[in-house]
N, C-alpha and C positions, 0 to 999 in steps of 0.2 A: 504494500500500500504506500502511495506517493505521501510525501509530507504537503498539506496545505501551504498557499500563500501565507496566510495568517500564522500557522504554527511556524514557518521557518525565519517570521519576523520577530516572533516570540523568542525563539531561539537565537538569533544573532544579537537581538538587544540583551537578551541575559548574556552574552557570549561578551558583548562590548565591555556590559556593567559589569562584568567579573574581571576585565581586563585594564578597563579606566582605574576600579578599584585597585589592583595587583600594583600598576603604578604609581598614584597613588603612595598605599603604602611602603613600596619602594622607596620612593624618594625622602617619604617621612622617616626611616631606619637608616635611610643614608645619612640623614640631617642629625639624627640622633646619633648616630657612630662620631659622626665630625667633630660633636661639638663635647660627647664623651675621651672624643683622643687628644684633642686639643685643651680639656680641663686638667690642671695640674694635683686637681685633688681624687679623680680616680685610680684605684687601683691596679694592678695586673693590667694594663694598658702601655701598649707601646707606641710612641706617635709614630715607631717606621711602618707600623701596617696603614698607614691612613691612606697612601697610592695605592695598595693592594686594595684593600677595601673599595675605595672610589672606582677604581677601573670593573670591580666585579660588578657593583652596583649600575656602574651605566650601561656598562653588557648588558645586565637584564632589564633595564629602560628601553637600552634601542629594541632589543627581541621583541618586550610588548608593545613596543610603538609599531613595528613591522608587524604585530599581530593584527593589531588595532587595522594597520593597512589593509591585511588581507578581509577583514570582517568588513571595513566599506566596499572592496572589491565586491564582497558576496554581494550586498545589498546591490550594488549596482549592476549585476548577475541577472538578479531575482526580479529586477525592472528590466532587461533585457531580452528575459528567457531565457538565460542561459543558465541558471542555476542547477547546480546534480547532476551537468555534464562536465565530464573529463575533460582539462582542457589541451592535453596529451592526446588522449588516443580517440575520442569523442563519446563515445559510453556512458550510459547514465551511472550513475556513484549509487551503489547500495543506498537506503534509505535508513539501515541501521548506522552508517558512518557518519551520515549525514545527520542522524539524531545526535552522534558523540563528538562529532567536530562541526559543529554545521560552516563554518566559514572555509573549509577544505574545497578545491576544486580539480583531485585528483582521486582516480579511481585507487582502491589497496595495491589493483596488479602493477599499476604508473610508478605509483608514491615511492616500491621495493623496488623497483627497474632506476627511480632518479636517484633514492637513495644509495644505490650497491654504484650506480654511474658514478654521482660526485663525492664518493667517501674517500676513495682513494687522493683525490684534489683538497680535501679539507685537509687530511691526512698531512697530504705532502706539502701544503700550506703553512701547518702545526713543526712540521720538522724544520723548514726554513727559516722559520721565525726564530724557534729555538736557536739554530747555529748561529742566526745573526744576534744573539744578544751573548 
């Protein structure tokens, strides 16, 4: 059974609002780490993780901003009609995936075929970086 218009608006606005939220609170424990490393009277606190920490924290800001991206994608999908089609191979996306990720616009068989394609590129990305530091 297809998901309704209505139920897959229901579903990316909660998808948004758990994601606004996520960020959000990010940004709030990022502000609160900062200003914990930077107080001279916490404990067990070192000011050299305060780079480490920062660089984690914005990692996962860009991630759910890039999420955030793909969920307006969806919606402007779902105004197109293109919504639960693959945008890889053209196939409708199961409708159980599309209940568990609904802003996804790849089928499970694409998702494992892109995945297994650019792991090795993340991969050898991850080493390069390393040698150069």
């Amino acid at each position: 059974m297809r998901l309704t218009e209505k139920e897959v608006k229901r579903l990316l606005a909660a998808e948004r609002a758990r994601t606004e939220k996520a960020i959000t609170t990010t940004i709030s424990k990022s502000s609160a780490e900062l200003r914990a490393i930077s107080a001279t009277k916490v404990k067990n606190c070192r000011k050299d993780n305060h780079p480490i920490m920062m660089i984690i924290h914005s990692g996962r800001i860009a991630q759910l901003r890039k999420y955030l991206g793909k969920i307006k994608q969806a919606f402007e999908n779902l105004e197109n009609g293109k919504y639960g089609i693959c945008h890889v191979c053209g196939c409708q996306i199961p409708t159980a995936r599309l209940r568990v990720c609904p802003a996804t616009n790849t089928c499970i068989t694409c998702k494992k075929t892109l995945k297994f394609v650019t792991a090795p590129i993340i991969t050898l990305r991850r080493e390069t970086r390393a040698a150069a530091l």
